[in-house]
BAZA-494531 format. One record per residue (C-alpha): x, y, z; residue in three letters. Coordinates in Angstrom, 3 decimals, decimal comma. Last residue first. Example, Ala and Ser with C-alpha at 12.3 -4.5 7.8 and 13.67 -1.06 7.14 Angstrom:
REM BAZA-494531
NODE          u          v          w   res
NODE     13,670     -1,060      7,140   Ser
NODE     12,300     -4,500      7,800   Ala
REM end
This chain:
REM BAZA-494531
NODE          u          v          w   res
NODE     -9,142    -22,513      5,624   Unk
NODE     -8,264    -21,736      1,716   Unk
NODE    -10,834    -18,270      1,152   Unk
NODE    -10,114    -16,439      4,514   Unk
NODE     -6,950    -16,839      5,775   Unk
NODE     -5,908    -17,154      2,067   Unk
NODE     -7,223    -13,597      1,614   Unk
NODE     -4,994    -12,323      4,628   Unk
NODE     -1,875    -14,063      3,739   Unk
NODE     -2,288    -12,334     -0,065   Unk
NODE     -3,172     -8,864      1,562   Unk
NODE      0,112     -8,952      3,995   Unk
NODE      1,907    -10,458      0,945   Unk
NODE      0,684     -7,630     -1,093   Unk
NODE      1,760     -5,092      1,408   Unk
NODE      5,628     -6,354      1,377   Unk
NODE      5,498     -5,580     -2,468   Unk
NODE      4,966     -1,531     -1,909   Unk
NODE      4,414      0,060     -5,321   Unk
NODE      2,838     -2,460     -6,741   Unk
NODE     -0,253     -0,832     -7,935   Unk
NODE     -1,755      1,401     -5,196   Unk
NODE     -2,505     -0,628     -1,989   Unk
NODE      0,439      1,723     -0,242   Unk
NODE     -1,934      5,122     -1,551   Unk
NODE     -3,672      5,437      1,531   Unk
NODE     -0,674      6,361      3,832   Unk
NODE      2,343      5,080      2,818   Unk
NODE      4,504      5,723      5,626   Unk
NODE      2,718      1,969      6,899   Unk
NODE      2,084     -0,724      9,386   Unk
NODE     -0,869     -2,963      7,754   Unk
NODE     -4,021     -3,057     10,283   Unk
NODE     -5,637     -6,048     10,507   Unk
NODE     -9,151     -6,066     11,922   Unk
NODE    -11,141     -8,695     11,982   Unk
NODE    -14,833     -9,611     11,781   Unk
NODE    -17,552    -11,675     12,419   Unk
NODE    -20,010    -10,430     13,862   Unk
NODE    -19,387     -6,878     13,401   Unk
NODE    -19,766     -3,467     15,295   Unk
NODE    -16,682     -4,026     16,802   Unk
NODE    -15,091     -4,358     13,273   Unk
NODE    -16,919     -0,855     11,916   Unk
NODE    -15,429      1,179     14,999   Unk
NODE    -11,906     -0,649     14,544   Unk
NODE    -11,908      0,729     10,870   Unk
NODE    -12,664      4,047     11,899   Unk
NODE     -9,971      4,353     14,115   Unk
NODE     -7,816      2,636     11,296   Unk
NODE     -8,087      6,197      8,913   Unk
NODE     -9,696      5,807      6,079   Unk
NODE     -9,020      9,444      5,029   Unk
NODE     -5,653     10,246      6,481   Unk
NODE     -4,494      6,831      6,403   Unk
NODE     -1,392      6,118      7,957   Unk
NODE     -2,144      2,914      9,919   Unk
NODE     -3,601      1,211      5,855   Unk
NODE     -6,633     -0,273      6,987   Unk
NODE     -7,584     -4,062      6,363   Unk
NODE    -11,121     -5,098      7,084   Unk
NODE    -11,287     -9,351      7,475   Unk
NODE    -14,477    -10,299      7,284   Unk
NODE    -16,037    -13,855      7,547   Unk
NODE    -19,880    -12,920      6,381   Unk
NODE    -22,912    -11,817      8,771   Unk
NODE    -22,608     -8,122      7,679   Unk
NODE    -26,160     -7,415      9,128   Unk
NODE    -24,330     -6,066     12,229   Unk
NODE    -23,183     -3,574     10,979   Unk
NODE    -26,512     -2,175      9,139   Unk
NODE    -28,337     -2,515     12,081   Unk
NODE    -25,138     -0,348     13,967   Unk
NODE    -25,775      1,969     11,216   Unk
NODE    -29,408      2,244     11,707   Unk
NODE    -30,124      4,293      8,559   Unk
NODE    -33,414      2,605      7,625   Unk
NODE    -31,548     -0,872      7,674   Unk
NODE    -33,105     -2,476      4,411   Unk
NODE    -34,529      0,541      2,779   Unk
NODE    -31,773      2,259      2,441   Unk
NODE    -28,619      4,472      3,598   Unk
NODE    -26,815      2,023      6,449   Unk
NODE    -24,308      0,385      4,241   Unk
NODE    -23,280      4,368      3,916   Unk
NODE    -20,921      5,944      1,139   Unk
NODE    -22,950      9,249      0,349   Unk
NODE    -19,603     11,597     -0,161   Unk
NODE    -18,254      8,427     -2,470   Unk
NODE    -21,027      8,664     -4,824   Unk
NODE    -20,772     12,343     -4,421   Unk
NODE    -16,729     11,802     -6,036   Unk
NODE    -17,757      9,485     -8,682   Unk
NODE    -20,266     12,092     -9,925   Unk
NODE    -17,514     14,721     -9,833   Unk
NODE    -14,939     12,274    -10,884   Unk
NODE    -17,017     11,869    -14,450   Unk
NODE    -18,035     15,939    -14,756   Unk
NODE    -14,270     16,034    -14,945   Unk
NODE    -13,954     13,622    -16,947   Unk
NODE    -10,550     11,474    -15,868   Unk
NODE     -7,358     10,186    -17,938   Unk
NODE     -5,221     13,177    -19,220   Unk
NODE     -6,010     15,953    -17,299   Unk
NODE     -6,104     14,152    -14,053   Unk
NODE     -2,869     11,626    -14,742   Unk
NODE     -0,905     14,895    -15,540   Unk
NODE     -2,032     16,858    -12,162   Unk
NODE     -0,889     14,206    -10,278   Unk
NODE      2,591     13,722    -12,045   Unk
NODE      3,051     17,395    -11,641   Unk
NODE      2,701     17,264     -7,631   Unk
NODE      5,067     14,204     -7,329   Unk
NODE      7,725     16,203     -9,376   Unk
NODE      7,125     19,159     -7,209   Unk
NODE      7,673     17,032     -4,167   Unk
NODE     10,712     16,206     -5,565   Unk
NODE     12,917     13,564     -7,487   Unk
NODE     10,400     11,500     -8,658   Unk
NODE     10,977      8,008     -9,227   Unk
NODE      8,384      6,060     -6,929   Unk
NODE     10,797      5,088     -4,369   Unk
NODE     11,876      8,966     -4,766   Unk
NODE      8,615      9,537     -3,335   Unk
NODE      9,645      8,162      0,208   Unk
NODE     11,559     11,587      0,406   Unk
NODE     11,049     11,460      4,740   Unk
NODE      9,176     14,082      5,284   Unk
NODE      6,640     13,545      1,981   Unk
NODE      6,237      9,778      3,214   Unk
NODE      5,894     10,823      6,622   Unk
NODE      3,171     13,169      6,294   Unk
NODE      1,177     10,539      4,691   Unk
NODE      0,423     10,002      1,400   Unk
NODE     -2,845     10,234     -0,620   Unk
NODE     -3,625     13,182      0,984   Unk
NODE     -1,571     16,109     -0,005   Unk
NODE     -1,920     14,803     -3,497   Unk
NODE     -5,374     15,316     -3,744   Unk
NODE     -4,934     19,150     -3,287   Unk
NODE     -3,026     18,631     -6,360   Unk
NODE     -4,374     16,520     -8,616   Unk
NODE     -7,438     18,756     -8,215   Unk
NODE     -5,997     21,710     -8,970   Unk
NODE     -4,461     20,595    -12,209   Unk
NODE     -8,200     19,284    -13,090   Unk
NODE     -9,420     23,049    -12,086   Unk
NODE     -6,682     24,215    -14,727   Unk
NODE     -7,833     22,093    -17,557   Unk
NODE    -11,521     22,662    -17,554   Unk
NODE    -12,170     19,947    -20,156   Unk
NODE    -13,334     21,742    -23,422   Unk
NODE    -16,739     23,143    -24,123   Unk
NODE    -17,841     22,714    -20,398   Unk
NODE    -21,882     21,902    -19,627   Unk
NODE    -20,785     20,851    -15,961   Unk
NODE    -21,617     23,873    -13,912   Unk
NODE    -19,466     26,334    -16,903   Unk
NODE    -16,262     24,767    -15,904   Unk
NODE    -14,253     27,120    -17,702   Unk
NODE    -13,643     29,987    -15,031   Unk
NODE    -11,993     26,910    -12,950   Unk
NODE    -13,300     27,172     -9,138   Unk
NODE    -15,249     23,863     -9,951   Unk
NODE    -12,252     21,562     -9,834   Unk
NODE    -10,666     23,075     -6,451   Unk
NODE    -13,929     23,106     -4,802   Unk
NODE    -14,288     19,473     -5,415   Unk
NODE    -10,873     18,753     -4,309   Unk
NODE    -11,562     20,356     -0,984   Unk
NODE    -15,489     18,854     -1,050   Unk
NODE    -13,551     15,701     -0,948   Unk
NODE    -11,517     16,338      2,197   Unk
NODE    -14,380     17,563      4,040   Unk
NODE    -16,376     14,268      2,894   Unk
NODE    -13,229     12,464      4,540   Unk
NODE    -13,418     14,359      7,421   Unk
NODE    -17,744     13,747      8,178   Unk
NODE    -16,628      9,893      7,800   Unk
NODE    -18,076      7,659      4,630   Unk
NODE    -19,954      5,056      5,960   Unk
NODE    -18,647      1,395      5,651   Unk
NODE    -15,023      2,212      5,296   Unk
NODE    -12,000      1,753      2,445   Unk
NODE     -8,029      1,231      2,828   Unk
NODE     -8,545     -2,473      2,257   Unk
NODE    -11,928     -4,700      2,459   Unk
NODE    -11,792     -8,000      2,518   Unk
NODE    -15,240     -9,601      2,170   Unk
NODE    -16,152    -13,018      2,644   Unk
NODE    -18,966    -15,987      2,311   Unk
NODE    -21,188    -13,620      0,165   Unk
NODE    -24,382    -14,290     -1,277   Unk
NODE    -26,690    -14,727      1,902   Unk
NODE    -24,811    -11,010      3,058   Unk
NODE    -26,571     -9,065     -0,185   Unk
NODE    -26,840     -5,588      1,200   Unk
NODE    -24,546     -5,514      4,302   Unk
NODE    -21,847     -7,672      3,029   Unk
NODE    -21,797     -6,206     -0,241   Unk
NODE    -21,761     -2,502      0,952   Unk
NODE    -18,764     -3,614      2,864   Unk
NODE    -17,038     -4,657      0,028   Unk
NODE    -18,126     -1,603     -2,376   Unk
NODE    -16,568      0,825      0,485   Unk
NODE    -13,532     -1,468     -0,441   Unk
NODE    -13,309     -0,944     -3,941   Unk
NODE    -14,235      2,890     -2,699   Unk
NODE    -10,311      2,453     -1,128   Unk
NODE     -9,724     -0,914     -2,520   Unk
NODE    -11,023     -3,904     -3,381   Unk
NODE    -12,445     -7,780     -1,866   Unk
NODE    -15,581     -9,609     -2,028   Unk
NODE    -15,081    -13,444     -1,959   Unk
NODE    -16,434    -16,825     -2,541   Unk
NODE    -19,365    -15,340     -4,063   Unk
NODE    -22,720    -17,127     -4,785   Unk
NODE    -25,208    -16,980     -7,750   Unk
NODE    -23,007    -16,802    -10,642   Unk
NODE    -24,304    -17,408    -14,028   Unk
NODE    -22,142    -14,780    -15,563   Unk
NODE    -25,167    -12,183    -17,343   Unk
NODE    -28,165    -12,673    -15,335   Unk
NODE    -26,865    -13,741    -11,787   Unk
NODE    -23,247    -11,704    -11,716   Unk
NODE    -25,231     -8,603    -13,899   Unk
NODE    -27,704     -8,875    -11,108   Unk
NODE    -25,622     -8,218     -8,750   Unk
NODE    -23,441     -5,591     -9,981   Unk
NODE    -26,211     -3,376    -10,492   Unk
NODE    -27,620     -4,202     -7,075   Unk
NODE    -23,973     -2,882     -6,101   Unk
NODE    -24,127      0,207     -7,986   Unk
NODE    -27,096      1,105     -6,867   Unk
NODE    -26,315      1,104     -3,023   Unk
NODE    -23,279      2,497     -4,195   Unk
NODE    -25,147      5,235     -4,814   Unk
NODE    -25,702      6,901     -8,424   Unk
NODE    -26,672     10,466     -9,264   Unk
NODE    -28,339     11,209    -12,550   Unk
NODE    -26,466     12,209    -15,206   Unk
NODE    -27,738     15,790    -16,117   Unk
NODE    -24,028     17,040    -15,250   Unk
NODE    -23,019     15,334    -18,482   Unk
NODE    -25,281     13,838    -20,411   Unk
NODE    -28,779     12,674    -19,418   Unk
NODE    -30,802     14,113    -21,687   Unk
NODE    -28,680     13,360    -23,798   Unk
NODE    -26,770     10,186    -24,364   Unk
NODE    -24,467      8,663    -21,531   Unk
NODE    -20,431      8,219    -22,631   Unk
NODE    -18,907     11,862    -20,540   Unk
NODE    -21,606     11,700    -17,481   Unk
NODE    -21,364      7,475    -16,954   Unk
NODE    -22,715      4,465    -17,791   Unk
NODE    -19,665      2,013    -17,198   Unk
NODE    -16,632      2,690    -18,769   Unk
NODE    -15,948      6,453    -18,017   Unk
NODE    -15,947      6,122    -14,264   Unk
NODE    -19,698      7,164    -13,024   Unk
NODE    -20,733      4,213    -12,532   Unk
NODE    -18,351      1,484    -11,269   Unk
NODE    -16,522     -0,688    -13,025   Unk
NODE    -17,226     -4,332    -12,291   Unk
NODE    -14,114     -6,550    -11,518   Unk
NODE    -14,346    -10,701    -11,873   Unk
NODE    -12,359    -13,028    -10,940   Unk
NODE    -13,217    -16,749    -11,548   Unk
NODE    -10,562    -18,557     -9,664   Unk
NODE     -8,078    -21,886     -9,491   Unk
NODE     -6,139    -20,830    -13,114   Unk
NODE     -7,289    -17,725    -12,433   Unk
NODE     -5,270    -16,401     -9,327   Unk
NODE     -6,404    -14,741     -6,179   Unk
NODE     -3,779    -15,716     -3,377   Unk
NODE     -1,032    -15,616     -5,717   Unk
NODE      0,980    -17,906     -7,471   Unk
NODE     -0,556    -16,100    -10,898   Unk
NODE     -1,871    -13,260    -10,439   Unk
NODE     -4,486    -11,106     -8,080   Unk
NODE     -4,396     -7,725     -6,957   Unk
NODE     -2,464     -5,685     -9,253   Unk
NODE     -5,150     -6,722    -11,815   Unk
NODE     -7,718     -4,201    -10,335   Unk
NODE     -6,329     -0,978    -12,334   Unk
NODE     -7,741     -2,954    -15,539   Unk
NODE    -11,133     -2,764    -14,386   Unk
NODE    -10,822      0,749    -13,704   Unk
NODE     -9,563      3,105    -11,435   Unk
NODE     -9,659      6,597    -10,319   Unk
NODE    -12,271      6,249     -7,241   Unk
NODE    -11,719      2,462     -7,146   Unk
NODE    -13,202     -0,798     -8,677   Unk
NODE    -15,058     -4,098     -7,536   Unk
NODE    -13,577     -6,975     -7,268   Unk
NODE    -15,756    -10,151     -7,365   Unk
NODE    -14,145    -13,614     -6,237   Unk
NODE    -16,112    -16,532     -8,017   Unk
NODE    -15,203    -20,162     -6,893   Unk
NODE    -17,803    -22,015     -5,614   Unk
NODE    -20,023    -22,503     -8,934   Unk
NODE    -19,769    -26,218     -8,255   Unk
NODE    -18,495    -26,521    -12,072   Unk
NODE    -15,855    -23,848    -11,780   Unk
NODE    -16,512    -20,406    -13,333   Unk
NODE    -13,380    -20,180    -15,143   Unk
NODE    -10,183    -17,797    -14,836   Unk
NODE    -10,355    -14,067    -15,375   Unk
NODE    -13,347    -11,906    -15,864   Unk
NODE    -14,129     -7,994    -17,072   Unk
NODE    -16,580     -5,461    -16,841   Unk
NODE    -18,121     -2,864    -17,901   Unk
NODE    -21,997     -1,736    -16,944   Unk
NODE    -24,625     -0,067    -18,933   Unk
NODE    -27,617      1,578    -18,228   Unk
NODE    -30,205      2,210    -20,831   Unk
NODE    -32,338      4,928    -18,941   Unk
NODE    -30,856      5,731    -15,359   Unk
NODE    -34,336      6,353    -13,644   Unk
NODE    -34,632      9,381    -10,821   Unk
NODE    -35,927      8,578     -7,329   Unk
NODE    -32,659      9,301     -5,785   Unk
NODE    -32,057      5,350     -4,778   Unk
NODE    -32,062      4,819     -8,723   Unk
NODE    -34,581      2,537    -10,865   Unk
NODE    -32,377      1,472    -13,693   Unk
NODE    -33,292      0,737    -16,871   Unk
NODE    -32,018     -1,582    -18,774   Unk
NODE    -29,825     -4,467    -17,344   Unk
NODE    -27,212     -3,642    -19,271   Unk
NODE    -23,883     -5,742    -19,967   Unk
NODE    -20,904     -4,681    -21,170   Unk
NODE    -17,519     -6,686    -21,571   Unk
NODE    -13,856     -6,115    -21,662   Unk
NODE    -10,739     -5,472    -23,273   Unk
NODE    -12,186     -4,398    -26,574   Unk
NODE    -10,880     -5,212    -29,792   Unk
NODE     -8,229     -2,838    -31,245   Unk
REM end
């Protein structure tokens, strides 16, 4: 089967760490045409546990992002088993040896492959989910003469001191397993993958979505159901050592973390000169909207629009909740079409 997407590499890679990613390479994929102004490239960067692919539920045709008036492109992060990452990168730097990526990185990365590989020097729009979203903001902080827009959803500028507690819970759950060996694993470490799926679980939905059954929208007929299903997708889709390196990418989320705002948050902030519109999900337990509103204030020109939700982080997932697509759709024509 031919390939559904591209690679590009633009060689080696000079990291924020010090180390040097040798022969990177980056996946990705476009929709629609590169117009002739060059005005009408939307970039969408992927999730945690996502791909390329995953990004489709956000554009289509009729709706706010659609090809036949866009060129949409979604990079694939580093780290996610399509792009260089531990599982597909040649020794010595296989596996746990893969050196560690920021988005920081990732994002000059994705930069140049727009200029050098797609001909596109400006973006109409930045927009994605959860670390999608962390990829928005690092955008609009990093390369803000490039961008007219970002729309972040369900994501944050720094990651918060909870939501690195919450990810050194799944963490611990994935290395506890006897097999994991510190990354060199014969065989995927199957039970600490299980465990994984389902500490995760407890906080992709809210506490009102479990109270009130909401998972039977989805299907399943229990909580056990919903628990299963989480440790299925882990075992059979993700690297361990791949979510692992995803997962301190993540932990080190911060526009602030470099060379051009020497870890002055507010700086940072405030560099985000673009039309924003930053979109938390009200249930949250990891991006929550308090955070949101810090980041807004803190930018000059920004809004916050806050979708009213049981679905906690996980209502931007696929399509499982229609109604949030139009609030996204309304929100990316605010910004795009006026």
């Amino acid at each position: 089967m031919a390939a559904s997407f591209e690679t590009w590499s633009p060689g080696d890679v000079a990291l924020q760490s010090g180390e040097v990613l040798r022969d990177a390479r980056l996946a990705y994929r476009t929709w629609g045409t590169l117009n002739r102004a060059g005005d009408n490239a939307v970039l969408i960067p992927t999730y945690y546990t996502g791909t390329h692919r995953s990004n489709e539920a956000y554009f289509g045709p009729g709706r706010a992002l659609d090809p036949a008036r866009h060129f949409i492109v979604s990079i694939d992060l580093f780290g996610n088993g399509l792009s260089s990452s531990p599982d597909n990168h040649p020794a010595p730097q296989d596996g746990p040896r893969f050196p560690r990526t920021t988005l920081f990185d990732n994002v000059a990365c994705q930069r140049r492959l727009l200029n050098e590989a797609l001909g596109i020097s400006r973006l109409r729009l930045v927009t994605g989910w959860s670390m999608g979203g962390c990829q928005s903001f690092q955008w609009g902080a990093q390369y803000p003469d490039m961008v007219d827009a970002i729309l972040p959803f369900c994501g944050s500028a720094r990651t918060s001191p909870h939501n690195i507690v919450f990810l050194e819970g799944v963490k611990a759950a994935l290395t506890a397993d006897a097999t994991w060996s510190g990354g060199d694993y014969a065989e995927q470490p199957v039970t600490g993958l299980k465990a994984f799926g389902r500490v995760y679980a407890g906080w992709a939905y809210s506490q009102t979505w479990y109270r009130e059954a909401r998972y039977r929208d989805l299907g399943f007929n229990s909580i056990e159901d919903v628990l299963v299903d989480w440790e299925a997708d882990h075992v059979d889709n993700w690297d361990a050592n791949n979510l692992l390196h995803k997962l301190w990418t993540w932990q080190k989320g911060d526009i602030s973390a470099n060379h051009l705002h020497d870890g002055d948050f507010a700086r940072a902030l405030g560099a985000i000169t673009p039309r924003a519109i930053v979109m938390p999900s009200s249930s949250d337990l990891y991006f929550p909207p308090e955070d949101s509103e810090i980041e807004v204030k803190g930018m000059p020109n920004a809004e916050l629009r806050v979708y009213q939700t049981d679905w906690g982080h996980c209502v931007a997932s696929g399509h499982a909740v229609p109604a949030f697509h139009d609030f996204l759709d309304e929100a990316i024509r605010d910004l795009i079409d006026n």
